[in-house]
N, CA, C and O atoms as CSV, one atom per row, in Angstrom:
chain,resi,resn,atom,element,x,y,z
A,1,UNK,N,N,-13.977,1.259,42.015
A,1,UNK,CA,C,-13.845,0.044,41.262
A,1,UNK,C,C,-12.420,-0.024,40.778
A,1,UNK,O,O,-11.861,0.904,40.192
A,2,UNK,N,N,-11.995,-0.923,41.000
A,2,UNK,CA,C,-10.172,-0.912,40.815
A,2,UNK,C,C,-9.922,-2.347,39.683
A,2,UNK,O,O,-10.937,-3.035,39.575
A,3,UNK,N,N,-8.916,-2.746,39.010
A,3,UNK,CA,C,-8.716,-3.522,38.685
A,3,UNK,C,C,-7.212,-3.839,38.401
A,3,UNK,O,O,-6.679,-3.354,37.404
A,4,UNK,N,N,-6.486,-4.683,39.303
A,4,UNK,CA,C,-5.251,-5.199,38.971
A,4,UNK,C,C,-5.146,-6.603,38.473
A,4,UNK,O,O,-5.718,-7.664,38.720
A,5,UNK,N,N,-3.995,-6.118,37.513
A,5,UNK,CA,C,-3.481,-6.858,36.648
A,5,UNK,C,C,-2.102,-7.416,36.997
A,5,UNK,O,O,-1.295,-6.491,36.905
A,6,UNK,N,N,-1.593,-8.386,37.306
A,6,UNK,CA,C,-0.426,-8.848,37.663
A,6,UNK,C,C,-0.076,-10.222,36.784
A,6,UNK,O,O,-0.654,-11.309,36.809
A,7,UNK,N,N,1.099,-9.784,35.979
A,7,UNK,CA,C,1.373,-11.103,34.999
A,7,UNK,C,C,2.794,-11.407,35.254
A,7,UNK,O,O,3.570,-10.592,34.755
A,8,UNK,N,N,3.245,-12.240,35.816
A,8,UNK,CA,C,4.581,-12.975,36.429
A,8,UNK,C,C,5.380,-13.860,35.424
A,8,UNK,O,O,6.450,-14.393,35.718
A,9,UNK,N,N,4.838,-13.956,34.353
A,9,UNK,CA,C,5.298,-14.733,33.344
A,9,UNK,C,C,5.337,-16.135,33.259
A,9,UNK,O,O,4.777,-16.659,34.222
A,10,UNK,N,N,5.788,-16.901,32.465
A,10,UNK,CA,C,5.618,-18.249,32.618
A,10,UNK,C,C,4.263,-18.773,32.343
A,10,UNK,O,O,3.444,-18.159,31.658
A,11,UNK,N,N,4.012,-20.109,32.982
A,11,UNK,CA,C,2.219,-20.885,32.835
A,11,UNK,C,C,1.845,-20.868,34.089
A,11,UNK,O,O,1.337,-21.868,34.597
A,12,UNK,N,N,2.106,-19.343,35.007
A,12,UNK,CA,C,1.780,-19.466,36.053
A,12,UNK,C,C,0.689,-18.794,36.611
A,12,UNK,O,O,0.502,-18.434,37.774
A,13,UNK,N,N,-0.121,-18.659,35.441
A,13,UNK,CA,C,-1.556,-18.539,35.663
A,13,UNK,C,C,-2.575,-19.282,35.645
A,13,UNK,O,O,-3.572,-19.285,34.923
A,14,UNK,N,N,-2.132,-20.149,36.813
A,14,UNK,CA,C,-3.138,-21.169,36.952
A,14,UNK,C,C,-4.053,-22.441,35.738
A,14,UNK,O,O,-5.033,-23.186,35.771
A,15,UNK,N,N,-2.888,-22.013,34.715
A,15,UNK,CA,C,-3.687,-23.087,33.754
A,15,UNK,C,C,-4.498,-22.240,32.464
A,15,UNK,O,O,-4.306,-22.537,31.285
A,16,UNK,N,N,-5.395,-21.181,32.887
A,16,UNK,CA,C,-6.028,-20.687,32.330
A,16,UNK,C,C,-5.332,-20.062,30.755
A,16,UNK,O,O,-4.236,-19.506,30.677
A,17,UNK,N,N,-6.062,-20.261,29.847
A,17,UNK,CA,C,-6.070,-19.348,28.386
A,17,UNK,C,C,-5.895,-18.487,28.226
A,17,UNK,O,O,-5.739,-18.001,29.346
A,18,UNK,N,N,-5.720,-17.435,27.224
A,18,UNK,CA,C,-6.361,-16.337,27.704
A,18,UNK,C,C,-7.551,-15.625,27.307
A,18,UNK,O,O,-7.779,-14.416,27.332
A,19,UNK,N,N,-8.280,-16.607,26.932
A,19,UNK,CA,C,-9.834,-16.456,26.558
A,19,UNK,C,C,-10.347,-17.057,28.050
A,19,UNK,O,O,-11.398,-16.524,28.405
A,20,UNK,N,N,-9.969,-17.771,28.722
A,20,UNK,CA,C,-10.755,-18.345,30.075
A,20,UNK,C,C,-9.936,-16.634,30.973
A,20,UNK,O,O,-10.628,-15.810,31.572
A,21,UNK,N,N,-8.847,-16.562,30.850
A,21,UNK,CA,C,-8.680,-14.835,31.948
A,21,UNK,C,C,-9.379,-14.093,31.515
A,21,UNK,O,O,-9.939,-13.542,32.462
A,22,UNK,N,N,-9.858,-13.553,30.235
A,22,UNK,CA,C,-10.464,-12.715,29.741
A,22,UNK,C,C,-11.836,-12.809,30.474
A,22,UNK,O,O,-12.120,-11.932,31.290
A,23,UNK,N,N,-12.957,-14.137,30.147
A,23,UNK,CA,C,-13.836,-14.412,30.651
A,23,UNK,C,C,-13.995,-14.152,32.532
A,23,UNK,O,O,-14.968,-13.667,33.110
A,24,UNK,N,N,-12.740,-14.640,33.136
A,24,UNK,CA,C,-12.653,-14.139,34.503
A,24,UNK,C,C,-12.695,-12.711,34.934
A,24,UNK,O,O,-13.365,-12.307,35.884
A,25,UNK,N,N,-11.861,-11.901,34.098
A,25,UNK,CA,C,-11.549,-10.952,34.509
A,25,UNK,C,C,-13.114,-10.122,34.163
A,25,UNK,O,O,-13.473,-9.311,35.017
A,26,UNK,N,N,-13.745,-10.263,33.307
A,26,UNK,CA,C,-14.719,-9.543,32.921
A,26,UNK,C,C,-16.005,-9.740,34.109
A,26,UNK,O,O,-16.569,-8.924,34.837
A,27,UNK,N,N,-16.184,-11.417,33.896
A,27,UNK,CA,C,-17.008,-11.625,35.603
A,27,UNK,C,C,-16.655,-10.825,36.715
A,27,UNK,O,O,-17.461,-10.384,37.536
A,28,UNK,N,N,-15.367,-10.638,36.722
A,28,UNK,CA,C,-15.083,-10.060,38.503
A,28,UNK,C,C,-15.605,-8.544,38.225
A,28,UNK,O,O,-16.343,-8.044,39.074
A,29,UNK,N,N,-15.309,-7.914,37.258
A,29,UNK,CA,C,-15.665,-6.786,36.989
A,29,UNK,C,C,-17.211,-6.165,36.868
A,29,UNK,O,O,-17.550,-5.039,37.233
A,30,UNK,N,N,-18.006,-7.119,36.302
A,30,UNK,CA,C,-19.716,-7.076,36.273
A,30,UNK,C,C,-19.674,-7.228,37.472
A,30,UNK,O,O,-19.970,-6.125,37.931
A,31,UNK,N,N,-19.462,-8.013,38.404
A,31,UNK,CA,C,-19.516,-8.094,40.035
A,31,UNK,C,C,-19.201,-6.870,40.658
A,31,UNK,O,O,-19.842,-6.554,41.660
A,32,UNK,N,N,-18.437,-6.233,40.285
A,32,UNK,CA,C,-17.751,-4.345,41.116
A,32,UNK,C,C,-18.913,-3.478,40.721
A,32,UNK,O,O,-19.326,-2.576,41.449
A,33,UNK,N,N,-19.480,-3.803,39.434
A,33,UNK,CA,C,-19.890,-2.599,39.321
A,33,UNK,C,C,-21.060,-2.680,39.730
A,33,UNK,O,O,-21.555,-1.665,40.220
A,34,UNK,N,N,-22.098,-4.295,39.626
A,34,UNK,CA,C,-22.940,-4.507,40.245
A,34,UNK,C,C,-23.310,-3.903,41.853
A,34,UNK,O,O,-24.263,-3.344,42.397
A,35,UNK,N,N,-21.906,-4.395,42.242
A,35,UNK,CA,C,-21.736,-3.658,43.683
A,35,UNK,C,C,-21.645,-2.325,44.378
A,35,UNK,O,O,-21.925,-2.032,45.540
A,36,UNK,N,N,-21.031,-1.335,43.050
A,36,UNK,CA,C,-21.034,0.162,43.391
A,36,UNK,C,C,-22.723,0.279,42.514
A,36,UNK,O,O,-23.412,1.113,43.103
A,37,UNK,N,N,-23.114,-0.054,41.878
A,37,UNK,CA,C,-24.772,0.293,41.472
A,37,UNK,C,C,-25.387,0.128,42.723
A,37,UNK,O,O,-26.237,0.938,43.093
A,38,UNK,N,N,-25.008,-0.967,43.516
A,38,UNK,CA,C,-26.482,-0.947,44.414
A,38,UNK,C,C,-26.847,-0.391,45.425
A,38,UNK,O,O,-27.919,-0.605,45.991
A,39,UNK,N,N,-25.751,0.612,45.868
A,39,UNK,CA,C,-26.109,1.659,46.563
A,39,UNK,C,C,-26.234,2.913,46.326
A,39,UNK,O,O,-26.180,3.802,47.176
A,40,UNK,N,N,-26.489,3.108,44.623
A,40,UNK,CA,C,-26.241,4.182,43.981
A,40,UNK,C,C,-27.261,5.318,44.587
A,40,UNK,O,O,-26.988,6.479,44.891
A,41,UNK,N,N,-28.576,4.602,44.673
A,41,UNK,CA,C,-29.925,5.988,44.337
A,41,UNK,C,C,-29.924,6.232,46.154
A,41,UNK,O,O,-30.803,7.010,46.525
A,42,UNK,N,N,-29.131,5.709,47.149
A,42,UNK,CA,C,-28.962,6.163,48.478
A,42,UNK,C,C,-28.076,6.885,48.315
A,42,UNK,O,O,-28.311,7.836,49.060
A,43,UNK,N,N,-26.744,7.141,47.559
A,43,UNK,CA,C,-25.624,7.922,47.635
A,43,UNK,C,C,-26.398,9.248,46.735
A,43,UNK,O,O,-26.392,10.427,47.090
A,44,UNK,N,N,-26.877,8.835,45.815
A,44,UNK,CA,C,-27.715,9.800,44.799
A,44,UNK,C,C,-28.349,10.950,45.216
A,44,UNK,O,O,-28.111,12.141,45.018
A,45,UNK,N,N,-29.388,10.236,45.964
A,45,UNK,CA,C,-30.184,11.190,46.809
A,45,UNK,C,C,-29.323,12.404,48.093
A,45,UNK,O,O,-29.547,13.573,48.407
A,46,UNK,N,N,-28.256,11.325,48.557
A,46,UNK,CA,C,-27.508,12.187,50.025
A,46,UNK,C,C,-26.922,13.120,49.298
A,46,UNK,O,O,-27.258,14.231,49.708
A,47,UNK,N,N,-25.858,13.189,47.981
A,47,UNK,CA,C,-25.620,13.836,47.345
A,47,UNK,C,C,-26.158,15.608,47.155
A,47,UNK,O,O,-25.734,16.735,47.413
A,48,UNK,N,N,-27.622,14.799,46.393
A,48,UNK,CA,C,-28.818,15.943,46.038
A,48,UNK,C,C,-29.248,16.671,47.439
A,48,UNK,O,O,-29.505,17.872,47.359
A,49,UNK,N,N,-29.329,16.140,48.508
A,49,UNK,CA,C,-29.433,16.711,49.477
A,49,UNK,C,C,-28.632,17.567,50.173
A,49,UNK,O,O,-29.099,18.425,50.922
A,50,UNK,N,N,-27.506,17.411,49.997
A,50,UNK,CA,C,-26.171,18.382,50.729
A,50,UNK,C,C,-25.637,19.003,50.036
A,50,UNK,O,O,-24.677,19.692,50.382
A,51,UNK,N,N,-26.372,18.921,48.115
A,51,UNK,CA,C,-26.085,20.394,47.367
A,51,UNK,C,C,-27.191,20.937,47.604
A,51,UNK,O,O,-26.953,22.044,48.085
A,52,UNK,N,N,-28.359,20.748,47.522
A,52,UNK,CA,C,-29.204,21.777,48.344
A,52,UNK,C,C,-29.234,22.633,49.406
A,52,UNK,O,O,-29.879,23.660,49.616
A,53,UNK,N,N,-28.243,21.897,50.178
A,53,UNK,CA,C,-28.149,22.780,51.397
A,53,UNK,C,C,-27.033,23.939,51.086
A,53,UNK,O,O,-27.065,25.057,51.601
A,54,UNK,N,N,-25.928,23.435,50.052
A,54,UNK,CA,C,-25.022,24.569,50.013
A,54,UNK,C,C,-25.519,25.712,49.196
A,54,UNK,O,O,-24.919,26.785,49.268
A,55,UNK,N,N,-26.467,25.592,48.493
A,55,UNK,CA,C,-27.353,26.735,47.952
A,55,UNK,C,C,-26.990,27.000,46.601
A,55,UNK,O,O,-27.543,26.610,45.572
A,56,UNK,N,N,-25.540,28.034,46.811
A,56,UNK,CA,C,-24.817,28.796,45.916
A,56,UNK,C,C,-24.758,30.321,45.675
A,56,UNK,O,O,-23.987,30.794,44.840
A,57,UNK,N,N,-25.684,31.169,46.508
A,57,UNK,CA,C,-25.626,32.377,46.900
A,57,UNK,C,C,-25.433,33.403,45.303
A,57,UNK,O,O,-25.750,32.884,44.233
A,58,UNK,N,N,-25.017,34.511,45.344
A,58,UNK,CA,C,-25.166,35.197,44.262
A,58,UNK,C,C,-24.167,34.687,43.215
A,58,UNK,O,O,-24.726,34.591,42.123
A,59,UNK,N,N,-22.852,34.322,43.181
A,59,UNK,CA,C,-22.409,33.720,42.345
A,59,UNK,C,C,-22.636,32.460,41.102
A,59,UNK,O,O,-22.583,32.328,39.880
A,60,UNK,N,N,-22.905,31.712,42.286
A,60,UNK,CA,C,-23.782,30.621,41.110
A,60,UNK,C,C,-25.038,30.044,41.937
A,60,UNK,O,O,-25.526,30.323,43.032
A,61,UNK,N,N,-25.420,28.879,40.670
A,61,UNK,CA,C,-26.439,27.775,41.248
A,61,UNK,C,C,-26.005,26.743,41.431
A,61,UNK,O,O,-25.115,26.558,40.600
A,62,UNK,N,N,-26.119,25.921,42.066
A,62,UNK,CA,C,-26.133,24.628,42.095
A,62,UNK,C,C,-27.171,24.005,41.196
A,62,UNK,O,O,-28.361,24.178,41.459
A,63,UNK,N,N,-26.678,23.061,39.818
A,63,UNK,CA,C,-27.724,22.484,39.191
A,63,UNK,C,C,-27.955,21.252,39.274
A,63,UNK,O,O,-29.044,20.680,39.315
A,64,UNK,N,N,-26.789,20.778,39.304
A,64,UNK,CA,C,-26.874,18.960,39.503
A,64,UNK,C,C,-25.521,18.313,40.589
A,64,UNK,O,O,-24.373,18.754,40.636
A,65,UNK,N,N,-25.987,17.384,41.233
A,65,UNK,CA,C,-25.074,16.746,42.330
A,65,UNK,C,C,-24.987,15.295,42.545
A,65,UNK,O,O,-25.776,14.571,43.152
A,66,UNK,N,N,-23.636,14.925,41.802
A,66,UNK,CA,C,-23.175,13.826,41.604
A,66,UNK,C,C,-22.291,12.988,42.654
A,66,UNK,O,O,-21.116,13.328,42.793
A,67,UNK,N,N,-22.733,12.049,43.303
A,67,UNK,CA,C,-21.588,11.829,44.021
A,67,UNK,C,C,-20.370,10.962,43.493
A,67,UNK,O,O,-20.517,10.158,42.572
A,68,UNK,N,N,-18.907,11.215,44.262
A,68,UNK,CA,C,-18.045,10.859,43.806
A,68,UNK,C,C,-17.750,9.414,43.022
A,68,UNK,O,O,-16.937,9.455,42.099
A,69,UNK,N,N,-18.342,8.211,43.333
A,69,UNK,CA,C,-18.072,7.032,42.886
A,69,UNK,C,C,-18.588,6.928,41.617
A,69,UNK,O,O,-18.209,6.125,40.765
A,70,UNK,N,N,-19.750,8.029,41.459
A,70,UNK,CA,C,-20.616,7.328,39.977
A,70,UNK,C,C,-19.801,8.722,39.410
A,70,UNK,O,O,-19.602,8.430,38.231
A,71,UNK,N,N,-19.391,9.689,39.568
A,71,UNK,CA,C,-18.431,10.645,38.949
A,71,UNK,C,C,-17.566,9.837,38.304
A,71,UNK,O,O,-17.673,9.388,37.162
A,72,UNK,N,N,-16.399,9.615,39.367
A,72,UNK,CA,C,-15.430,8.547,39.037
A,72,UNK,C,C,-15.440,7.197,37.867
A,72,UNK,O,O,-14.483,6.790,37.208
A,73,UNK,N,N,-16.873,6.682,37.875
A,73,UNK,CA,C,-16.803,5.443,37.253
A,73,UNK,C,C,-17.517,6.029,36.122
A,73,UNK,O,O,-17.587,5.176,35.238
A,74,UNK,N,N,-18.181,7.330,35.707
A,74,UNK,CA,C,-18.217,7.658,34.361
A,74,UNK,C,C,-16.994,8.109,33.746
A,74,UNK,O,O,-16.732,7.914,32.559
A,75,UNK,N,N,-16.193,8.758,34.622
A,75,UNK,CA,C,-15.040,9.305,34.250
A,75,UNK,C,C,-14.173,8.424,33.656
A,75,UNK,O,O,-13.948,8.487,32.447
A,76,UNK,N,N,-13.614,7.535,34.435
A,76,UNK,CA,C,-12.829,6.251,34.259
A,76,UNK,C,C,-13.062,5.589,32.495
A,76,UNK,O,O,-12.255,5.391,31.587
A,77,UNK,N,N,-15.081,5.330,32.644
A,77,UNK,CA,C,-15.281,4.804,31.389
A,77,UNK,C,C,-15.439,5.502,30.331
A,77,UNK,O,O,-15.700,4.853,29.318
A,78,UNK,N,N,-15.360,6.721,30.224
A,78,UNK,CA,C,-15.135,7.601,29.143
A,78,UNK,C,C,-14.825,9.236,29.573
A,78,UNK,O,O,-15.563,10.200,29.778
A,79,UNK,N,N,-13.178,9.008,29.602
A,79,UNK,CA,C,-12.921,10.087,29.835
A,79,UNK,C,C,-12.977,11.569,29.503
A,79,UNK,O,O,-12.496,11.914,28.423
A,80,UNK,N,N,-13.481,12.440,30.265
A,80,UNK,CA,C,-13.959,13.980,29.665
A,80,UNK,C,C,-15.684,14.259,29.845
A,80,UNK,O,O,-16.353,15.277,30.022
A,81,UNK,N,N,-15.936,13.135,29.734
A,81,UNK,CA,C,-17.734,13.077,29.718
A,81,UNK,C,C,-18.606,14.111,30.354
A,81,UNK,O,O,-19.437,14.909,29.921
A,82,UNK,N,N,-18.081,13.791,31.639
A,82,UNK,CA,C,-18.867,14.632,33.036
A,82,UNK,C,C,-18.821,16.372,31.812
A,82,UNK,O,O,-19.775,17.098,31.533
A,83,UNK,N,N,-17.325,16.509,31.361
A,83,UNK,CA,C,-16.945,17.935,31.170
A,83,UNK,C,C,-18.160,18.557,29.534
A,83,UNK,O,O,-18.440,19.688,29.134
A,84,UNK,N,N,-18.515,17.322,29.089
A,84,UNK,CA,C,-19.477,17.144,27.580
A,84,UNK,C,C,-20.537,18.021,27.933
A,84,UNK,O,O,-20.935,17.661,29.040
A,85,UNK,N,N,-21.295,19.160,27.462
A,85,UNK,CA,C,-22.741,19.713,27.400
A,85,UNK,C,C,-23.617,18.416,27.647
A,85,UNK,O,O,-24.181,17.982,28.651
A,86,UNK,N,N,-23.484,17.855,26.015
A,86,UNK,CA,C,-24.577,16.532,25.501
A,86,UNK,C,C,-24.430,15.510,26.517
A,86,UNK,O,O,-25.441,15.241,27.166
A,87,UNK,N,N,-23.742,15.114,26.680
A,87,UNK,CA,C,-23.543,14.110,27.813
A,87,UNK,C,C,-24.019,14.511,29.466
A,87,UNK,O,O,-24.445,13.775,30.356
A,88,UNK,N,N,-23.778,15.837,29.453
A,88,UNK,CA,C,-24.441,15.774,30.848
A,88,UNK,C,C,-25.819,15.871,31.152
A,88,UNK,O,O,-26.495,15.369,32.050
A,89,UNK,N,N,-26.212,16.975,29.777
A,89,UNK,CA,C,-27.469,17.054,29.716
A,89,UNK,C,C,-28.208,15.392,29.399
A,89,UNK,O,O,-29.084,15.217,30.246
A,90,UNK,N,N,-28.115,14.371,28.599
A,90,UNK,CA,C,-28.189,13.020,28.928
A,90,UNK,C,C,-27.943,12.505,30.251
A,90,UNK,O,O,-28.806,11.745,30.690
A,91,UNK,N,N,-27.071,12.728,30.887
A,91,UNK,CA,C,-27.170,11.999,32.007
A,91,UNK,C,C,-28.220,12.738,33.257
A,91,UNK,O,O,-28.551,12.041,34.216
A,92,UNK,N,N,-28.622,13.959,33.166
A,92,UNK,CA,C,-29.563,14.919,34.260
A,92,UNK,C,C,-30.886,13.992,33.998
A,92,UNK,O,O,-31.527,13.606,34.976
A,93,UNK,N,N,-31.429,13.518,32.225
A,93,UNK,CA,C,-31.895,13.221,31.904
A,93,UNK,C,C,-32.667,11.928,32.188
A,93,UNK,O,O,-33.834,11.566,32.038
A,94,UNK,N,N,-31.124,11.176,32.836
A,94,UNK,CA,C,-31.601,9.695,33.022
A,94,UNK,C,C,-31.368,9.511,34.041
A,94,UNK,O,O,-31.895,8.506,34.520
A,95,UNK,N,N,-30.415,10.393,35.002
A,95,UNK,CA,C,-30.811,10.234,36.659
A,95,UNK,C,C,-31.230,11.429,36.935
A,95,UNK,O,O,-30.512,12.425,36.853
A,96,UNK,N,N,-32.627,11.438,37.345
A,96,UNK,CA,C,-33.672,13.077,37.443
A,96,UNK,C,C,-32.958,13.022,39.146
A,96,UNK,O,O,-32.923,14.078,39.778
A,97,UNK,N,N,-32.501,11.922,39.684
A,97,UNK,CA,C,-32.452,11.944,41.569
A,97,UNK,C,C,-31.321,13.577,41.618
A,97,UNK,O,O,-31.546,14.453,42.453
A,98,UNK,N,N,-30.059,13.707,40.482
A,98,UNK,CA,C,-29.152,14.158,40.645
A,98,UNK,C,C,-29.458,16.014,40.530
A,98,UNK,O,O,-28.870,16.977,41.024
A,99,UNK,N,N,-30.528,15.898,39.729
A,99,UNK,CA,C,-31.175,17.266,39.417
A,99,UNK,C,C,-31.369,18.176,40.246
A,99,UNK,O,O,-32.365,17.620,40.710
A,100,UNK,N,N,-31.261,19.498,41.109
A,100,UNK,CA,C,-31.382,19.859,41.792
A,100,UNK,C,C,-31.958,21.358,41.432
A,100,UNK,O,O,-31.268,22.231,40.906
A,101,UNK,N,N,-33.155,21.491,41.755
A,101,UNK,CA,C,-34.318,22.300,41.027
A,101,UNK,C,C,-34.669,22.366,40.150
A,101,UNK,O,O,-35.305,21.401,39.726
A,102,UNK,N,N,-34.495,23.494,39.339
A,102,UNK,CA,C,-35.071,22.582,37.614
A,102,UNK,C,C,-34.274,23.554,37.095
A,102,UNK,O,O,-34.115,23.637,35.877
C-alpha cells in the first residue's frame, strides 16, 4: 500500500480545498487497503502452510506465520508492533489462520 504525495504549488490542484484532498486522499486509501484485505485469509493460510513445512528443528519453533503485506501494513500503521508481546499475542488471537500449532 503506497501513498504519494506530490504538491507543485500554486491552485494547481485541480480546484480542490484542502478538506475536499483530504476527503480524496482518504477514499483512495480505504480502497488499497480494501484491496490488500481481500486476499488476505489466501495469503494467510499459504503463509501458515510453508511455516509448517520449515518445521524449526532443535533450535526453535515456528509459532506464528505472517505474510509479508499484512506484516508490512501493521508495521507501517504502528510502528514496532509486530516486535510488542501484547500486541502479538492480540493479534495470534484475532487471526487463529496465522497460528501454527498451539
Amino acid at each position: 500500500m503506497s501513498l504519494n504525495i506530490i504538491i507543485k504549488g500554486g491552485k494547481r490542484s485541480g480546484g480542490m480545498s484542502g478538506e475536499e484532498m483530504a476527503q480524496y486522499l482518504a477514499k483512495k486509501v480505504d480502497r488499497q487497503a480494501e484491496q490488500e484485505k481481500a486476499g488476505y485469509k489466501q495469503r494467510a493460510l499459504a503463509a501458515r502452510k510453508y511455516g509448517q513445512s520449515v518445521g524449526g528443528g532443535k533450535n526453535f519453533r515456528a509459532v506464528r506465520s505472517v505474510d509479508l503485506v499484512t506484516y508490512m501494513r501493521h508495521e507501517l500503521e504502528r510502528p514496532g508492533c509486530m516486535s510488542d508481546p501484547e500486541y502479538s499475542k492480540s493479534f495470534a488471537k484475532s487471526n487463529e489462520e496465522t497460528v501454527i500449532g498451539s
